[in-house]
MIDOMI-340293 format. One line per 8 residues: number of its first residue (from 1); their letters; for each residue x, y, z of C-alpha. Coordinates in Angstrom, 1 decimal, always signed. Layout:
# residues N
NUM = a = X:Y:Z | ...
# end
This chain:
# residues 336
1 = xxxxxxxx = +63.7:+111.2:+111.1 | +65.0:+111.8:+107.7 | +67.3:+114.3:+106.5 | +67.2:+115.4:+102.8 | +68.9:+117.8:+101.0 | +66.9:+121.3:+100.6 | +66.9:+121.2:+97.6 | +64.9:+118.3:+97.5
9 = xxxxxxxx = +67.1:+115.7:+95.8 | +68.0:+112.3:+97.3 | +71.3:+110.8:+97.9 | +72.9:+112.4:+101.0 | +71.5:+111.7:+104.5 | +72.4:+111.6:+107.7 | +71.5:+109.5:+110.6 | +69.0:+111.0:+113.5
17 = xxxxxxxx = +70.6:+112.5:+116.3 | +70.1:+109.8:+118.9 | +71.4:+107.1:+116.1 | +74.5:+109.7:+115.8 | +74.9:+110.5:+119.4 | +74.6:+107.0:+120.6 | +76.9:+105.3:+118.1 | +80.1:+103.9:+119.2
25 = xxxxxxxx = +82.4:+105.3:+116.3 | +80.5:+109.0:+117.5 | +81.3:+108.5:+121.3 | +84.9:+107.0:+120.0 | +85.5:+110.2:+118.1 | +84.1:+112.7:+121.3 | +86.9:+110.9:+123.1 | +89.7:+112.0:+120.8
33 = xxxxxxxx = +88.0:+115.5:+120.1 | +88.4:+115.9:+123.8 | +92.5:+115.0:+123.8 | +92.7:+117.1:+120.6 | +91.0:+119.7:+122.6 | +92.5:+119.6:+126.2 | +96.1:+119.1:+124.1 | +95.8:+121.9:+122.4
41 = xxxxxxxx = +95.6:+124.2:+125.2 | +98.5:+122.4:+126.7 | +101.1:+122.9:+124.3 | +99.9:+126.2:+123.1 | +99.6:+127.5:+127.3 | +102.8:+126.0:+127.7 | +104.4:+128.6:+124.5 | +103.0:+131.5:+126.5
49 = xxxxxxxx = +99.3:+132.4:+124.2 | +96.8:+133.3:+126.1 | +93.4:+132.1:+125.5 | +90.0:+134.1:+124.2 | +86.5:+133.6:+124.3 | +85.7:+134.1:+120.8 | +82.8:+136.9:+119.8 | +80.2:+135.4:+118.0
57 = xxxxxxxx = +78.2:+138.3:+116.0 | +79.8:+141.3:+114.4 | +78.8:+143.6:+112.0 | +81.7:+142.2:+109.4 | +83.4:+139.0:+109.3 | +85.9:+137.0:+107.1 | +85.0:+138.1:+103.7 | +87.4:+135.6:+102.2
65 = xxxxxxxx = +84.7:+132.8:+102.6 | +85.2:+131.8:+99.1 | +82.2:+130.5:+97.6 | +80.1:+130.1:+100.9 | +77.4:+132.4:+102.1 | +77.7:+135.0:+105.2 | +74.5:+134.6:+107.6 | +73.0:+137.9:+108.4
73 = xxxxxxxx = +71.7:+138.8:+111.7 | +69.0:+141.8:+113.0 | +71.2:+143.3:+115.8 | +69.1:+145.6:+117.6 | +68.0:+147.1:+113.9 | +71.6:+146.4:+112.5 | +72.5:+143.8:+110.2 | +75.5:+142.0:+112.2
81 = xxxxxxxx = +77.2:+139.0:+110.9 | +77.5:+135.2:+112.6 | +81.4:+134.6:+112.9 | +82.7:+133.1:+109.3 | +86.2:+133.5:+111.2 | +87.6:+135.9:+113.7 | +90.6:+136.5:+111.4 | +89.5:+140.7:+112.4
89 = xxxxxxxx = +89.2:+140.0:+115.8 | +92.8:+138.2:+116.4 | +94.9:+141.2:+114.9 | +92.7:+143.4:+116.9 | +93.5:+141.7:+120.0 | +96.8:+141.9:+119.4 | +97.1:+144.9:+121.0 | +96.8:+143.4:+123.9
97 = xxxxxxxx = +98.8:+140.6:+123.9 | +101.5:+139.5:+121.7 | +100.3:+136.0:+121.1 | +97.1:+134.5:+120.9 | +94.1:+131.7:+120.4 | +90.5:+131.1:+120.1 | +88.4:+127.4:+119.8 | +86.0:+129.5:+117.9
105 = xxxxxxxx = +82.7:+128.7:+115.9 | +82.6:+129.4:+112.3 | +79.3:+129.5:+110.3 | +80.0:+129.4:+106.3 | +76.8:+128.3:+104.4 | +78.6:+126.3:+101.7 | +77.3:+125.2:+98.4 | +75.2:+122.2:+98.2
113 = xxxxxxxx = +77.7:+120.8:+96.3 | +80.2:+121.0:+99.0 | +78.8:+117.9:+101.2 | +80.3:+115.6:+98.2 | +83.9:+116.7:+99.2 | +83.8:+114.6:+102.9 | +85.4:+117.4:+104.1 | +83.3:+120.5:+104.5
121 = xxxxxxxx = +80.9:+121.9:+107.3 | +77.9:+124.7:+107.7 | +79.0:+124.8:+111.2 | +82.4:+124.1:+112.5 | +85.2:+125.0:+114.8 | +88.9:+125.9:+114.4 | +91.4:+126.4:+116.7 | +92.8:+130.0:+115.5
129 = xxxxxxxx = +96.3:+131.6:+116.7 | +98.2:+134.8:+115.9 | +101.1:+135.8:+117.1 | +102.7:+139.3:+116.4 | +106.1:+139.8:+114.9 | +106.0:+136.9:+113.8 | +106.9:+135.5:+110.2 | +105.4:+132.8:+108.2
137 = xxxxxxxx = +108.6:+130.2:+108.6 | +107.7:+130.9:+112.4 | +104.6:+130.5:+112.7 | +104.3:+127.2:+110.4 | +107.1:+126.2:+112.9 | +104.4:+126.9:+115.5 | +101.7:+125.0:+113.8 | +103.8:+122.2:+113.1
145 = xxxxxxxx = +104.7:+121.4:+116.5 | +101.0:+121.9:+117.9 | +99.8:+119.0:+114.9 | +103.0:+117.2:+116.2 | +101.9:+117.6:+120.0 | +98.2:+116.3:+119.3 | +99.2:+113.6:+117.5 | +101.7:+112.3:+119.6
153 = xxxxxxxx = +99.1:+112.9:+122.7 | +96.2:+111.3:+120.8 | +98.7:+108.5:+119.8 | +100.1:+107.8:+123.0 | +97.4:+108.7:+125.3 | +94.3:+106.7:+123.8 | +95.6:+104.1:+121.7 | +92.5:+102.0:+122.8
161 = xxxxxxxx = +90.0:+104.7:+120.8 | +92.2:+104.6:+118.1 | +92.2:+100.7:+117.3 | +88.3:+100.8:+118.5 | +88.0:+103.0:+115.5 | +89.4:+100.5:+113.4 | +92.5:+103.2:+112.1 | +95.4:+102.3:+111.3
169 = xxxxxxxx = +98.1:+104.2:+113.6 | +101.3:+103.2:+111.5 | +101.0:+106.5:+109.3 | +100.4:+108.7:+112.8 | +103.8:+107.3:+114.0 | +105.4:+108.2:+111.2 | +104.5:+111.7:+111.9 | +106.0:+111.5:+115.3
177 = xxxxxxxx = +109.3:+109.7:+113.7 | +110.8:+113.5:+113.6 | +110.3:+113.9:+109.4 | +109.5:+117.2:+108.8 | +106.8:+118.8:+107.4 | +107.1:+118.6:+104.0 | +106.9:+122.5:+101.2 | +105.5:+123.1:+98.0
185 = xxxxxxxx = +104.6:+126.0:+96.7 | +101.1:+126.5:+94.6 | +103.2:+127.0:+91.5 | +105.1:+123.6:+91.8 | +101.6:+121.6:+93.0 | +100.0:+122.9:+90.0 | +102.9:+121.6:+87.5 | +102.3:+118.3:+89.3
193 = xxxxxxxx = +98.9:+118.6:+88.8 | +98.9:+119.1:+85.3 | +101.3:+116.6:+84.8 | +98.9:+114.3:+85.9 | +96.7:+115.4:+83.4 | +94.9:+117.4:+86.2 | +93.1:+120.4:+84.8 | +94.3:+123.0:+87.8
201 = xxxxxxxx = +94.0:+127.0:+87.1 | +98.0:+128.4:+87.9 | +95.6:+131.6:+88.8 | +93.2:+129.6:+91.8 | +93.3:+127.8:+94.8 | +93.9:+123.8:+94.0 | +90.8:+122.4:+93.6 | +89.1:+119.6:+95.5
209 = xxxxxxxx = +90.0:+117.2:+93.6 | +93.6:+118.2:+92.9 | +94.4:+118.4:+96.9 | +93.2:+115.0:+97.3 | +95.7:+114.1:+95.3 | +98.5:+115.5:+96.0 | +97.6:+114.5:+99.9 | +97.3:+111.1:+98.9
217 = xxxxxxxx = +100.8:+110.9:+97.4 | +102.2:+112.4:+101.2 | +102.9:+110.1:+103.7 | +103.1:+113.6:+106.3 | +101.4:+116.8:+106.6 | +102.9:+119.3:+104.5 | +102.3:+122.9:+103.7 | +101.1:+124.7:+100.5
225 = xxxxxxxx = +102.9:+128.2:+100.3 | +102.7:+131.1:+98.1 | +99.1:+131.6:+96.8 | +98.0:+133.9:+94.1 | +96.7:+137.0:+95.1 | +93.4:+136.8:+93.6 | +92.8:+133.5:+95.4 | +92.4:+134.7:+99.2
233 = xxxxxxxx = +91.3:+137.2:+101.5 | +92.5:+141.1:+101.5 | +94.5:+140.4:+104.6 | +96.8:+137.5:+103.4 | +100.0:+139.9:+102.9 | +101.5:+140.6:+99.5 | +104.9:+140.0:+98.9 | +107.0:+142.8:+98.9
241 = xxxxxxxx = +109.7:+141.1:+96.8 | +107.2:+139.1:+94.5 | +104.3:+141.4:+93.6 | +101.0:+139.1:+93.1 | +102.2:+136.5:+95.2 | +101.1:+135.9:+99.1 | +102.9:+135.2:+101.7 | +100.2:+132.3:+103.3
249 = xxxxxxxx = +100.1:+128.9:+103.5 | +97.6:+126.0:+103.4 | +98.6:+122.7:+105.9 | +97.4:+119.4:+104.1 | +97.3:+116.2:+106.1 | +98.8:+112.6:+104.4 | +96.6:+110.3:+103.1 | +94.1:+112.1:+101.0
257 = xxxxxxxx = +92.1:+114.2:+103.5 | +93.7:+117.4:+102.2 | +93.6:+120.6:+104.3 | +93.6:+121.1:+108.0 | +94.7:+124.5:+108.2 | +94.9:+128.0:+106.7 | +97.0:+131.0:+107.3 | +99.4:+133.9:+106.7
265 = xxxxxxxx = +101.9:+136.8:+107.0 | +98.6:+139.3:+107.7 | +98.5:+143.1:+106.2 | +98.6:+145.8:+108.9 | +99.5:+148.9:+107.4 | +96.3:+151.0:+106.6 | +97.0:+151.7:+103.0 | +97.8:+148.5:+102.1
273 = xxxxxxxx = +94.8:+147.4:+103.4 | +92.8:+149.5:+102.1 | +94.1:+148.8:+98.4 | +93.6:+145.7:+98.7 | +89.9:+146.0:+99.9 | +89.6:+147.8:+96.5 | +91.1:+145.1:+94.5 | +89.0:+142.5:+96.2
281 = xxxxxxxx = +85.7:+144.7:+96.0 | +85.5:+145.2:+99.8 | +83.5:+148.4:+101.4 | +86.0:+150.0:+103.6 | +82.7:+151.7:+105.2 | +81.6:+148.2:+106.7 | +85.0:+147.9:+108.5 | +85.1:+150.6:+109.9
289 = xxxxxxxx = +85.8:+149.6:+113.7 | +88.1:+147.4:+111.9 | +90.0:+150.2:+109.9 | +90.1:+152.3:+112.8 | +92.1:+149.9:+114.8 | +94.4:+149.7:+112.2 | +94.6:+153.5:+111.4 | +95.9:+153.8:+115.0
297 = xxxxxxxx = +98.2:+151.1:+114.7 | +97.7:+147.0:+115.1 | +100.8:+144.7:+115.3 | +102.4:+142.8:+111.8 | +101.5:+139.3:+112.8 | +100.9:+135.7:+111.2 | +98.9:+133.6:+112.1 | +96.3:+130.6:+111.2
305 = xxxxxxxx = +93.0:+128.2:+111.7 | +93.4:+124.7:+112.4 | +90.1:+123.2:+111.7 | +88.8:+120.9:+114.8 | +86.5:+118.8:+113.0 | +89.1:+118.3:+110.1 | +91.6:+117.4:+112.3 | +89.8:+114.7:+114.2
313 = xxxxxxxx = +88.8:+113.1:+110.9 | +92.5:+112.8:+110.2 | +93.5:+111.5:+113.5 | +90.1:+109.0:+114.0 | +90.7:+108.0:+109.9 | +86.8:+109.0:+109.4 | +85.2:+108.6:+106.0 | +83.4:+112.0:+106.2
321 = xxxxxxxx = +83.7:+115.2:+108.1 | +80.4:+115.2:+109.5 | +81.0:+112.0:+111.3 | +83.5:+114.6:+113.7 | +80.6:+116.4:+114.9 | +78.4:+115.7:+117.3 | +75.3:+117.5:+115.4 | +76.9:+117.6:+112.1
329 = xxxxxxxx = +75.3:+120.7:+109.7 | +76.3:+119.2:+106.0 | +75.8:+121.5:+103.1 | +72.2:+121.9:+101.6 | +71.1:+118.9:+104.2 | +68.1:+120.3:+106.9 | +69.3:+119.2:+110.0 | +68.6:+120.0:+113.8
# end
């Protein structure tokens, strides 16, 4: 079978499904997906969240898909959504519980021109946690010590996967030597940038390019704090103190593969939310469940996605994203 681009044009393709599924490095890479997975669930069981079955339809979903297209479903004669991120759904269920996760599917139909970045999906999964009260230095603490956990079970666990793989483990180790995760803010990583004769916006999200290198000067996963505004999502939280700024976060992993992980303070006062819905361009009538919930009251929380195919990349050292999926759904490529 071959696998083209829909667009027609040559130069990306994948191998069929039985050459994928019966490959060595693929069946290597199911085996540490499974410790990621299994490890996961450990460490954050063992912190007290409780686990959810994530929904899959809705009739919203993360508007702050930047760039990529929501997929539209008929829903007994409503358009519903496939889940772009349950970012709505985990401050909803906060009311429940006061900390939480989902292994969720995510369905974002990127750009074409995504596929050339190694790191970016159709179809993926992310492990996503919220936890109310909470603020951003705590739950990067959290995140930090669940990447720390995997690793060192991944590392420790399966180190016969890990040199069948072919990756080197020396710069996995140094992530369990007890460095911290290192902090920049967006500000400071575009001076660096541009002193590099990048060309990076002060006013975006670092580009592609830009986050590759910046992650392939780290030799540990650090975070990226203190977005723009106008680069994310109407329920990243504003700074109180620093109008325009957001209080949010990026995790990038060492060695050029760039970001695992997204998240934030979250908004959770209706008026806020609303305001920023207008600044964004957001229908308040779509969210209506949504604004409901919050109109009666939903927790202050932060909270964040850890991408699962990302995150195996990283730890298996694999050239491209799609090799961390067992059917792998590349940008602009027709696959099954």
């Amino acid at each position: 079978m071959t696998t083209q681009l829909t667009n027609g044009k040559a130069g990306f393709s994948l191998p069929t499904p039985k050459e994928h599924l019966s490959s060595p490095v693929t069946r290597d890479m199911v085996r540490v997906q499974q410790k990621i997975v299994a490890s996961a669930r450990e460490f954050l069981g063992g912190e007290g969240f409780m686990e959810f079955l994530p929904p899959l339809i809705g009739p919203v979903t993360d508007p702050a898909v930047r760039g990529a297209k929501q997929v539209d479903i008929d829903y007994y004669g409503h358009r519903y959504k496939l889940m772009a991120s349950v970012i709505l759904y985990k401050q909803a269920t906060l009311v429940g519980f006061d900390k939480i996760f989902y292994i969720a599917p995510n369905v974002r139909l990127e750009p074409p021109e995504a596929s050339a970045t190694h790191r970016h999906l159709a179809e993926f999964h992310q492990i996503d946690v919220e936890m109310a009260g909470a603020t951003r230095e705590q739950i990067t603490g959290v995140l930090e010590r669940l990447v720390t956990h995997i690793v060192r079970r991944v590392v420790e666990d399966i180190p016969d996967v890990l040199e069948a793989l072919g990756r080197d483990i020396a710069p996995l180790k140094e992530v369990l030597a007890g460095t911290a995760f290192g902090r920049m803010t967006h500000s400071e990583a575009v001076k660096a940038l541009q002193d590099d004769q990048h060309d990076q916006s002060p006013d975006a999200e670092i580009d592609w390019p830009g986050e590759e290198i910046l992650a392939r000067k780290a030799t540990v996963p650090f975070f990226l704090l203190d977005y723009p505004k106008g680069s994310r999502g109407f329920y990243d939280r504003e700074s109180k103190t620093t109008p325009g700024q957001l209080n949010n976060f990026d995790l990038i992993a060492p060695e050029g593969y760039g970001e695992l992980s997204s998240g934030s303070e979250r908004e959770f006062e209706y008026d806020r939310i609303m305001a920023r819905m207008r600044e964004t361009g957001e229908n308040p009538a779509k969210y209506e469940w949504y604004l409901n919930m919050v109109r009666e009251g939903i927790p202050d929380s932060a909270g964040f996605g850890l991408g699962l195919e990302r995150l195996t990349r990283y730890l298996c050292g694999l050239d491209a994203v799609w090799q961390a999926s067992a059917y792998p759904k590349v940008p602009g490529v027709v696959s099954p």
